[in-house]
N, CA, C and O atoms as a Tinker XYZ file with bonds, in Angstrom:
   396  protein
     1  N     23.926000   -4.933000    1.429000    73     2
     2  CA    23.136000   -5.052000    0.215000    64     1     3
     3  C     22.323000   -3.778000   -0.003000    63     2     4     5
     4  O     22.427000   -3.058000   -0.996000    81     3
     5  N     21.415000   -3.554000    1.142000    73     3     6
     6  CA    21.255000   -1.709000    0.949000    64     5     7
     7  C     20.829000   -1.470000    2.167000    63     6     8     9
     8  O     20.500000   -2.259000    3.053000    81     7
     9  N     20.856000   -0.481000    2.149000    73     7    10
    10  CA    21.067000    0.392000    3.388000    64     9    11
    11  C     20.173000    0.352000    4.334000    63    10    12    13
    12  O     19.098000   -0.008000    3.853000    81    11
    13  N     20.084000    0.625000    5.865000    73    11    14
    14  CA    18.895000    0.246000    6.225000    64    13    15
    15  C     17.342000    1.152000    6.426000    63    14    16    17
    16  O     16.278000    0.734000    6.885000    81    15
    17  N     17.674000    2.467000    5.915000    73    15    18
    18  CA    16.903000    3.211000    5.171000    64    17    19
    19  C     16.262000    2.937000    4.115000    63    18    20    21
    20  O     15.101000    3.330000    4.229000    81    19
    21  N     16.575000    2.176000    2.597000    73    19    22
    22  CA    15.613000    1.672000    2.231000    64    21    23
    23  C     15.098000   -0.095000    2.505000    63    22    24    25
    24  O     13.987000   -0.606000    2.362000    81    23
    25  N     16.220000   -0.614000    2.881000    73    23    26
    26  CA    15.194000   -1.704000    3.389000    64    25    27
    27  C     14.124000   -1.882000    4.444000    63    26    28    29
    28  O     13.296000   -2.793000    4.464000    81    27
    29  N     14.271000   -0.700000    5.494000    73    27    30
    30  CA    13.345000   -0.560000    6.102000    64    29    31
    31  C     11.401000    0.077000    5.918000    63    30    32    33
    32  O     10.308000   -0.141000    6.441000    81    31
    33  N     12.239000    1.267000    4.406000    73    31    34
    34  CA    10.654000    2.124000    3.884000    64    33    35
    35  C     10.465000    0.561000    3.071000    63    34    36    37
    36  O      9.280000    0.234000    3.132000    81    35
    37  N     11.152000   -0.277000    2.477000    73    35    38
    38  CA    10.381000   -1.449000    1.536000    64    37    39
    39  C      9.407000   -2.150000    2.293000    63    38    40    41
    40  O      8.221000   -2.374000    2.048000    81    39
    41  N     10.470000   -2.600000    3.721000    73    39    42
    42  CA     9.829000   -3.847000    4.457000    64    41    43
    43  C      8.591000   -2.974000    4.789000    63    42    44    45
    44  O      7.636000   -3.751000    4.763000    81    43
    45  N      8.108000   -1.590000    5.122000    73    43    46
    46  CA     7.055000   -0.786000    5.352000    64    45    47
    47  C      5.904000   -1.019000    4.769000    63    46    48    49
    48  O      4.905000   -1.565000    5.238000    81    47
    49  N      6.177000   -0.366000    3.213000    73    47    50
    50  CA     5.475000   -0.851000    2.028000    64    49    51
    51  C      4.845000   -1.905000    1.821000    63    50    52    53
    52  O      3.677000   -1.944000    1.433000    81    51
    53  N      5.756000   -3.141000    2.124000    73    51    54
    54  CA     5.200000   -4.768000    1.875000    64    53    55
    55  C      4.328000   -4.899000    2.937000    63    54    56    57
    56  O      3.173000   -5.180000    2.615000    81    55
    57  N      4.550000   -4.779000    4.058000    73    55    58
    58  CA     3.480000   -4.334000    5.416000    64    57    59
    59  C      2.102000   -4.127000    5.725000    63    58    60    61
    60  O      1.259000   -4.747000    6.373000    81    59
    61  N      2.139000   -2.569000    4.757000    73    59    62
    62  CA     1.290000   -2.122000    4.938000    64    61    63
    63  C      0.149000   -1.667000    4.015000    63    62    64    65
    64  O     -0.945000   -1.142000    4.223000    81    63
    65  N      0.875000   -2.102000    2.813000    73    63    66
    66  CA    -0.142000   -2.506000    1.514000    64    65    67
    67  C     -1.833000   -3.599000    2.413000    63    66    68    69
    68  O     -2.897000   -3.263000    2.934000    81    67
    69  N     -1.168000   -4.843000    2.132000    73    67    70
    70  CA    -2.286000   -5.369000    2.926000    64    69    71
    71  C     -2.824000   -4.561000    4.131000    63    70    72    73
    72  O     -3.809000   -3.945000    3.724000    81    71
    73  N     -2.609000   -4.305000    5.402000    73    71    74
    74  CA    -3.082000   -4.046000    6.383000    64    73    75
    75  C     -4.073000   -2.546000    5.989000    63    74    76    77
    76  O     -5.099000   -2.034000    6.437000    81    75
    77  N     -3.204000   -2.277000    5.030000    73    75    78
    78  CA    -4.646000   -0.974000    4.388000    64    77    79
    79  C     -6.034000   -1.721000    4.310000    63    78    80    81
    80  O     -7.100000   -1.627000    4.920000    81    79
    81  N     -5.373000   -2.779000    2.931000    73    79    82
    82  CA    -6.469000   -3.536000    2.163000    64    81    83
    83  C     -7.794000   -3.706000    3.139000    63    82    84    85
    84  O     -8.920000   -3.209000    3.123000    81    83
    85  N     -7.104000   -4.659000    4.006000    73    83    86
    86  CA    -7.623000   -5.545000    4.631000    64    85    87
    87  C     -8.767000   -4.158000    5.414000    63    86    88    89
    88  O     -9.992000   -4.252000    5.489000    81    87
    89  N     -8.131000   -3.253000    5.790000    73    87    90
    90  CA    -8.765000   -2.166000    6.638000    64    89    91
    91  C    -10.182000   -1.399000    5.771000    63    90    92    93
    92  O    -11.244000   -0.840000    6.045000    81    91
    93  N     -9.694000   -1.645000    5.053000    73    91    94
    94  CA   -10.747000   -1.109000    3.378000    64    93    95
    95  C    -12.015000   -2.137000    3.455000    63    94    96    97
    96  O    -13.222000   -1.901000    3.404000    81    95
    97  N    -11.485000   -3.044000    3.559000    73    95    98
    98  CA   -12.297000   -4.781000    3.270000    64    97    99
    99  C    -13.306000   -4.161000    4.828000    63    98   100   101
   100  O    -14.510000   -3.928000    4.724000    81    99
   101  N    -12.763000   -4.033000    5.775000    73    99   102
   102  CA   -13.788000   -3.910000    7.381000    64   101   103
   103  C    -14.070000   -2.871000    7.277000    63   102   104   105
   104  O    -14.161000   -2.461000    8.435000    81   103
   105  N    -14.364000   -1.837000    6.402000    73   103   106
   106  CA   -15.032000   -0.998000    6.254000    64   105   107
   107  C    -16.303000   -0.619000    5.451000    63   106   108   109
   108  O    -17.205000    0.206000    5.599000    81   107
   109  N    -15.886000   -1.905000    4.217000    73   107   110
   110  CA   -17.205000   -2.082000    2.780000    64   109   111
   111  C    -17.997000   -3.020000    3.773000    63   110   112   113
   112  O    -19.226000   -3.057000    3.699000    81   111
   113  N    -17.187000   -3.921000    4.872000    73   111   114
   114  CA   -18.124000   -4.861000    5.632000    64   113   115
   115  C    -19.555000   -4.251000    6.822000    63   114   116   117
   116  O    -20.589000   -4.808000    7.192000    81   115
   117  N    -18.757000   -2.429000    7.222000    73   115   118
   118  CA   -19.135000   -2.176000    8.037000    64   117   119
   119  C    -20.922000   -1.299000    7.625000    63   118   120   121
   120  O    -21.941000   -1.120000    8.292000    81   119
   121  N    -20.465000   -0.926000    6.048000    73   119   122
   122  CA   -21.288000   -0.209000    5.582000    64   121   123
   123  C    -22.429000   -1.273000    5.040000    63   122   124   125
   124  O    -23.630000   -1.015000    5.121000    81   123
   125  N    -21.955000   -2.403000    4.521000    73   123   126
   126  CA   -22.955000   -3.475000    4.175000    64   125   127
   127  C    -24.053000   -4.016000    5.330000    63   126   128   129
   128  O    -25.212000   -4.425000    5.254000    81   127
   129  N    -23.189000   -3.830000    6.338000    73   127   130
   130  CA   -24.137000   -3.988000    7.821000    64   129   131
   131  C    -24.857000   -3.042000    8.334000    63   130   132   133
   132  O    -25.895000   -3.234000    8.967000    81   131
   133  N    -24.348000   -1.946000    8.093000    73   131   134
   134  CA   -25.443000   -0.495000    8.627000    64   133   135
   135  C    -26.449000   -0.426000    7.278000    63   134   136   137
   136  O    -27.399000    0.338000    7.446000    81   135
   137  N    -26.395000   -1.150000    5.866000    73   135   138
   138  CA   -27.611000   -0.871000    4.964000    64   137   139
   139  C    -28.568000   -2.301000    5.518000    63   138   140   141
   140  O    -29.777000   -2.332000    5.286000    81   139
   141  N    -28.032000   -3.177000    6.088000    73   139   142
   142  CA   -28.812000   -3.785000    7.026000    64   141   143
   143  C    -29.227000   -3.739000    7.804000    63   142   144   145
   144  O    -30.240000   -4.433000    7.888000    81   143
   145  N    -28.931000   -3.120000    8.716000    73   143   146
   146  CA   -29.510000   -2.494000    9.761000    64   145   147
   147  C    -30.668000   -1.469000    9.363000    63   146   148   149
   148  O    -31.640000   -1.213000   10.074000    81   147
   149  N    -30.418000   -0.968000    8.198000    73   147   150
   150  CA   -31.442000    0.241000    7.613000    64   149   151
   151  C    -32.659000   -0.609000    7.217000    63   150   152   153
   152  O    -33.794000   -0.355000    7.622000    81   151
   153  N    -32.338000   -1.706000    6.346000    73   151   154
   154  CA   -33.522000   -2.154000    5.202000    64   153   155
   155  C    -34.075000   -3.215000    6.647000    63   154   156   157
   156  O    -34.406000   -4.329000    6.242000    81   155
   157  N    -34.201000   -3.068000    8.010000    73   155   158
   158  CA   -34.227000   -3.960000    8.922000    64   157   159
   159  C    -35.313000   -2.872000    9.964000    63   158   160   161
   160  O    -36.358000   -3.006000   10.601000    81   159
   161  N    -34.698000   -2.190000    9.777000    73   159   162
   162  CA   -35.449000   -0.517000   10.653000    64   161   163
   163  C    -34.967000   -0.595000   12.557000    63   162   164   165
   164  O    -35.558000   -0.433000   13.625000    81   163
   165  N    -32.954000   -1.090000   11.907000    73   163   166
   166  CA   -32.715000   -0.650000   13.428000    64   165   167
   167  C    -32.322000    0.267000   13.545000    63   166   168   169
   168  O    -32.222000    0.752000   14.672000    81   167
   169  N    -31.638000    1.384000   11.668000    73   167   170
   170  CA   -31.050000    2.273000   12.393000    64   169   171
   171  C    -32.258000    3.180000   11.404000    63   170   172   173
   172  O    -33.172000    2.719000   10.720000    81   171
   173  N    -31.771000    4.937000   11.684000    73   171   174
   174  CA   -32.321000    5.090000   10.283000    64   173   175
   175  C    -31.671000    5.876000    9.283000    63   174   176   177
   176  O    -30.463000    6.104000    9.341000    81   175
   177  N    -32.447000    6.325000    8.318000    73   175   178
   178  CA   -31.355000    6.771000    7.317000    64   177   179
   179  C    -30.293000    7.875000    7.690000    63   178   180   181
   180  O    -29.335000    7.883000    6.917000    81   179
   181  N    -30.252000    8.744000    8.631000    73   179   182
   182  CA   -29.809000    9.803000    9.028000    64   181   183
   183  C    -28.312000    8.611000    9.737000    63   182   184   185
   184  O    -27.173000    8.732000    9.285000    81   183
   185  N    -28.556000    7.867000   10.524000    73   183   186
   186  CA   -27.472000    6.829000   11.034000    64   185   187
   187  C    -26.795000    6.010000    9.972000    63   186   188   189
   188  O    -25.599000    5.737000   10.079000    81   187
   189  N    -27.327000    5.715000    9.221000    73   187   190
   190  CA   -26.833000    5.269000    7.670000    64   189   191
   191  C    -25.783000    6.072000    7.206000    63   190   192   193
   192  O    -24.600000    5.973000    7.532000    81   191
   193  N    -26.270000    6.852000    6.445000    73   191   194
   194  CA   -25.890000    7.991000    5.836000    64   193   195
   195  C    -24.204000    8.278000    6.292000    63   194   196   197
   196  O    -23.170000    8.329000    5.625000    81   195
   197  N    -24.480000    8.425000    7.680000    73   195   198
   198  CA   -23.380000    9.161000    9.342000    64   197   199
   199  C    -22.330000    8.034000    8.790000    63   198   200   201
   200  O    -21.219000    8.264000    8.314000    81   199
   201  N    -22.876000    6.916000    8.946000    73   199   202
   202  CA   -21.842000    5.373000    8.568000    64   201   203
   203  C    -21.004000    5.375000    7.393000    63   202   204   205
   204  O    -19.780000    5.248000    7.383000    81   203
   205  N    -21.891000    5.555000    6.248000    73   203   206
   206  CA   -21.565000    5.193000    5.192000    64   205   207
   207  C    -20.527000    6.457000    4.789000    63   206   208   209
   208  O    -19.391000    6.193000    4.395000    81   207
   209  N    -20.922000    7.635000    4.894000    73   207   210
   210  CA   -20.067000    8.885000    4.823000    64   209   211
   211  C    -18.806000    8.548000    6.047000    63   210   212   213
   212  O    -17.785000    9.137000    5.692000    81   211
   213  N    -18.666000    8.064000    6.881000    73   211   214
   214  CA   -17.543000    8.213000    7.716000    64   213   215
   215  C    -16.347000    7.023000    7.017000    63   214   216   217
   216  O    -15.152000    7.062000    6.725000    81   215
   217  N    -17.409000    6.038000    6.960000    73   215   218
   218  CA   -15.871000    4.610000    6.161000    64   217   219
   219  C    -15.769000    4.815000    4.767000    63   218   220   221
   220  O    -14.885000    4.195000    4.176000    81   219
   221  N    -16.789000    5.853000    3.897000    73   219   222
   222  CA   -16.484000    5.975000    2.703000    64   221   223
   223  C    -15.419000    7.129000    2.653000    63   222   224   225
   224  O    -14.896000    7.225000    1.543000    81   223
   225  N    -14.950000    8.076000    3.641000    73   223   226
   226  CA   -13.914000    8.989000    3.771000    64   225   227
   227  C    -12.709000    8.043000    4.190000    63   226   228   229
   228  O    -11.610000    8.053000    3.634000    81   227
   229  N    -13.032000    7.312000    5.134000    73   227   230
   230  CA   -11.631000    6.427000    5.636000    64   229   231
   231  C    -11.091000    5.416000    4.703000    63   230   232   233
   232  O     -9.974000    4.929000    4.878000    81   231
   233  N    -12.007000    5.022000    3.521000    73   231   234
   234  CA   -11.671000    3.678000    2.560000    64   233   235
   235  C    -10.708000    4.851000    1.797000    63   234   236   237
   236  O     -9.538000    4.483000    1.699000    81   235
   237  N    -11.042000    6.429000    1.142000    73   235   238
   238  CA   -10.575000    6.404000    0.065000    64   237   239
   239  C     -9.384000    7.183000    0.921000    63   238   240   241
   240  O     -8.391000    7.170000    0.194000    81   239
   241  N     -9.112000    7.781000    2.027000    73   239   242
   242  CA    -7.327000    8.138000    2.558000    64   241   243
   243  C     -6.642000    6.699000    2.536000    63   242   244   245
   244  O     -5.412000    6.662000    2.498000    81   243
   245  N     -7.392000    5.477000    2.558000    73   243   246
   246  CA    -6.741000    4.056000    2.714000    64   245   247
   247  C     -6.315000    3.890000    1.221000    63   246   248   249
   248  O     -5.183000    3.537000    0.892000    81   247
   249  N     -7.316000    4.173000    0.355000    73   247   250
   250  CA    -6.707000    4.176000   -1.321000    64   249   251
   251  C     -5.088000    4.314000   -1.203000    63   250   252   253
   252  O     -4.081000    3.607000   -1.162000    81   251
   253  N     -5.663000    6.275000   -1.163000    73   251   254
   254  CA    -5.102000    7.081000   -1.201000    64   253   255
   255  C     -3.913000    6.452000   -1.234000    63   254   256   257
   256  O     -3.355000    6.033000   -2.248000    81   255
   257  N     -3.279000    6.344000    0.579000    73   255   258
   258  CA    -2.195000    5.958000    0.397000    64   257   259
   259  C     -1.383000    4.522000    0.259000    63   258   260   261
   260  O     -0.192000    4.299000    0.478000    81   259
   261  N     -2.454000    3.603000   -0.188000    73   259   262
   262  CA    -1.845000    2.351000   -1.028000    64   261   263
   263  C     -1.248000    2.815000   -2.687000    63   262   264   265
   264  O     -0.322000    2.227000   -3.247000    81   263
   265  N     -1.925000    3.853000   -3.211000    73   263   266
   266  CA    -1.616000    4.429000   -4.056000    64   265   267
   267  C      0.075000    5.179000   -4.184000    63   266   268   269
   268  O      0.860000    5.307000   -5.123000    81   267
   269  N      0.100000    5.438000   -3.196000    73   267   270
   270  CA     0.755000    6.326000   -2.620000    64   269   271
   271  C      2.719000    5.273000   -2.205000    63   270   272   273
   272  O      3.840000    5.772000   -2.103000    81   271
   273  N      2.260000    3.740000   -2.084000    73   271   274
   274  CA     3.041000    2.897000   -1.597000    64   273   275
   275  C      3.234000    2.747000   -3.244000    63   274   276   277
   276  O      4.324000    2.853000   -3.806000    81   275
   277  N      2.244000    2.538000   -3.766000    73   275   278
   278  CA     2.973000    2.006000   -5.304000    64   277   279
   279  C      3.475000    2.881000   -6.063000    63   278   280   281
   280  O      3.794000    2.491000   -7.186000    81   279
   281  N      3.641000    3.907000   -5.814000    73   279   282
   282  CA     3.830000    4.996000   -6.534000    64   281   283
   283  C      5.751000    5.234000   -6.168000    63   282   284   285
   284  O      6.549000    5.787000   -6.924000    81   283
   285  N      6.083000    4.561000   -4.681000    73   283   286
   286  CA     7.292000    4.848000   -4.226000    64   285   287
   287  C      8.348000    4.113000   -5.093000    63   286   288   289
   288  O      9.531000    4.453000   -5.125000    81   287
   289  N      7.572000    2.583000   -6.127000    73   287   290
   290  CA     8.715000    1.658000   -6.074000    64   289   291
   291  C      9.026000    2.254000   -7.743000    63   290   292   293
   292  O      8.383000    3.042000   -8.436000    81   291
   293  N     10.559000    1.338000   -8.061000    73   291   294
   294  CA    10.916000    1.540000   -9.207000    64   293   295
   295  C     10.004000    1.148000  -10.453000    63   294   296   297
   296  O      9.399000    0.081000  -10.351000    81   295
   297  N      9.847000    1.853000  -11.557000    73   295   298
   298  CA     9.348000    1.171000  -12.657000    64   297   299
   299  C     10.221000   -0.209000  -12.888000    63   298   300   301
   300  O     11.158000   -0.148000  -12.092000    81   299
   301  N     10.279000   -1.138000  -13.470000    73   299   302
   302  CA    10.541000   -2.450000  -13.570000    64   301   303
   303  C     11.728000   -1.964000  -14.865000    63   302   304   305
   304  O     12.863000   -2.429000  -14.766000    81   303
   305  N     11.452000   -1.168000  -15.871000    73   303   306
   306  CA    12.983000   -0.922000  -16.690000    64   305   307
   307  C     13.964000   -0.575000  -15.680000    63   306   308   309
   308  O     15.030000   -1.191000  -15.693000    81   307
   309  N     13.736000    0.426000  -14.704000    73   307   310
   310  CA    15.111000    1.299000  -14.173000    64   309   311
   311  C     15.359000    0.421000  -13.019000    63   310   312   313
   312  O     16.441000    0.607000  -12.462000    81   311
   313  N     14.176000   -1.000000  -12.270000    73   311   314
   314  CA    14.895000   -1.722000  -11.769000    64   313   315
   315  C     15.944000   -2.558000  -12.474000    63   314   316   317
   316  O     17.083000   -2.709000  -12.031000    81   315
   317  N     15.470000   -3.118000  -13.652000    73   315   318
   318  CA    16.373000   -3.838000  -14.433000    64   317   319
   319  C     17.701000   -3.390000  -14.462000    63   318   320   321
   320  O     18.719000   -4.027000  -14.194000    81   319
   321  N     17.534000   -1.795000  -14.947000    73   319   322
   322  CA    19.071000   -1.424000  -15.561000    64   321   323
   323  C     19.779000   -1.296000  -14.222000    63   322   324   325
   324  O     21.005000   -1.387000  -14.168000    81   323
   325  N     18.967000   -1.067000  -13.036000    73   323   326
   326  CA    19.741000   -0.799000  -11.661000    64   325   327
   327  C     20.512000   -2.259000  -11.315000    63   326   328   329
   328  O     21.685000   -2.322000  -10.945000    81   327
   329  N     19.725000   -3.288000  -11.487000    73   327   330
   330  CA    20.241000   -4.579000  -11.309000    64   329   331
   331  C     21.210000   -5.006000  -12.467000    63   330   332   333
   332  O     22.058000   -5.809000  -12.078000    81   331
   333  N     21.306000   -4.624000  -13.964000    73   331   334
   334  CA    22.786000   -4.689000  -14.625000    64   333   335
   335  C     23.703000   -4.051000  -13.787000    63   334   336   337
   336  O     24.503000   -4.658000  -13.075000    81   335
   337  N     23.599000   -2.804000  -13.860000    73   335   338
   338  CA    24.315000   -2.464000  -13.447000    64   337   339
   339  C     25.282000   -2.932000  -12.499000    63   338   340   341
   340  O     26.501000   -2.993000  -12.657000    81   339
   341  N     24.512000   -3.300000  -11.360000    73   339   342
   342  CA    25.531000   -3.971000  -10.064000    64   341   343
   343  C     25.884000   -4.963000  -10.465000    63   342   344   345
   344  O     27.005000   -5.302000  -10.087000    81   343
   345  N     25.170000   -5.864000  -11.363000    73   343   346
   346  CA    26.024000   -7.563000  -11.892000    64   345   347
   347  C     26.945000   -6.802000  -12.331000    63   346   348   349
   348  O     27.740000   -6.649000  -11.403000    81   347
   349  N     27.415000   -6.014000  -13.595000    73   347   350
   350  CA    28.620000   -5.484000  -14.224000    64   349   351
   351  C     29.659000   -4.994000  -13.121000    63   350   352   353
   352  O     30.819000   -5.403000  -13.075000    81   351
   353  N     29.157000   -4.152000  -12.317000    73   351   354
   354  CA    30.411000   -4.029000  -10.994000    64   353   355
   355  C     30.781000   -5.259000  -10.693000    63   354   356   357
   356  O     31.855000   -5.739000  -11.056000    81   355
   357  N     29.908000   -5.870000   -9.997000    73   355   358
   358  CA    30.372000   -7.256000   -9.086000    64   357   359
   359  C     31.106000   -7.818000  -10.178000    63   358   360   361
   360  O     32.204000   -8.175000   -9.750000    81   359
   361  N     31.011000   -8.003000  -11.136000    73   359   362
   362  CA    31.533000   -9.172000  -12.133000    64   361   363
   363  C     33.063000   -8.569000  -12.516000    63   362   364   365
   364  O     34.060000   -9.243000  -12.775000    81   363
   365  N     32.961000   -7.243000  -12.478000    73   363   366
   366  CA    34.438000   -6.201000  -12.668000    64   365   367
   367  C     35.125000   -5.839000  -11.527000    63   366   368   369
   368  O     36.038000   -5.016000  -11.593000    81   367
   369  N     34.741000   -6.436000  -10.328000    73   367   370
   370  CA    35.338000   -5.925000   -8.868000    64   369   371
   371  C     37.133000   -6.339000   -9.296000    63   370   372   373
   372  O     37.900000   -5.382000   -9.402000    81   371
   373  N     37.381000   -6.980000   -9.395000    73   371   374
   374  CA    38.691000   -7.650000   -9.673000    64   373   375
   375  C     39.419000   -6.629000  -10.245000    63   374   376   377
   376  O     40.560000   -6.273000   -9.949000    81   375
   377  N     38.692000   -6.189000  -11.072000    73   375   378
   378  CA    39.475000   -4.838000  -12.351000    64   377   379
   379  C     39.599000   -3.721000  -11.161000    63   378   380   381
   380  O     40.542000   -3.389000  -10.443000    81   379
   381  N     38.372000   -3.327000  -11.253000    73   379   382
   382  CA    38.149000   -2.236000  -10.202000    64   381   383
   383  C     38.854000   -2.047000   -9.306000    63   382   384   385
   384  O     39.382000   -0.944000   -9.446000    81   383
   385  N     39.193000   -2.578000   -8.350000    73   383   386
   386  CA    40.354000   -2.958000   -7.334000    64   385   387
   387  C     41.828000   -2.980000   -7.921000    63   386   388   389
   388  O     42.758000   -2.327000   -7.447000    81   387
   389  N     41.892000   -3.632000   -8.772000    73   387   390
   390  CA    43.065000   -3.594000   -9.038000    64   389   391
   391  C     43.929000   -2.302000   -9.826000    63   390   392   393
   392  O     45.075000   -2.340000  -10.275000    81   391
   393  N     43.140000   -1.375000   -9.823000    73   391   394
   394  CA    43.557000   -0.150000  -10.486000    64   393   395
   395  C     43.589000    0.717000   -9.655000    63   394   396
   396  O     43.917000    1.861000   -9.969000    81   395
């Protein structure tokens, strides 16, 4: 059905979309806890700051390349016409073959 080159970058994609997300999600969690820790006076702003600048660099390479996953797949027309297409073979194999 296809090859195992792209079923393998898809099954990737489907993968690792979430496991970004989710990685994004424990990072807005991590920074919400160090401005608690601040408005609390365990850490201080200089430790804040260190926090919030380190998962706000790691959330947006996590964007980045979720961006980056959607950007790989087909637009939905050229899947369509890709999927006529093969119904019209399959449905003409008979012809095809026989010539």
């Amino acid at each position: 059905m296809c090859n195992g080159i792209t079923c393998s970058t898809f099954r990737n994609q489907v993968v690792s979309a979430p496991i970004f997300s989710n990685q994004i999600t424990t990072l807005t969690k991590k920074i919400t806890r160090a401005r608690e820790l601040l408005l609390n006076g365990d850490i201080d702003s200089a430790d804040y700051r260190e926090i919030k600048n380190e998962s706000d660099s790691a959330a947006r390479i996590l964007e980045a390349r979720i961006s980056e996953l959607k950007s790989d797949f087909l637009p939905s027309g050229e899947f369509n016409s890709l999927i006529d297409k093969a119904t019209n073979t399959i449905t003409d194999i008979d012809v095809i073959y026989c010539k």
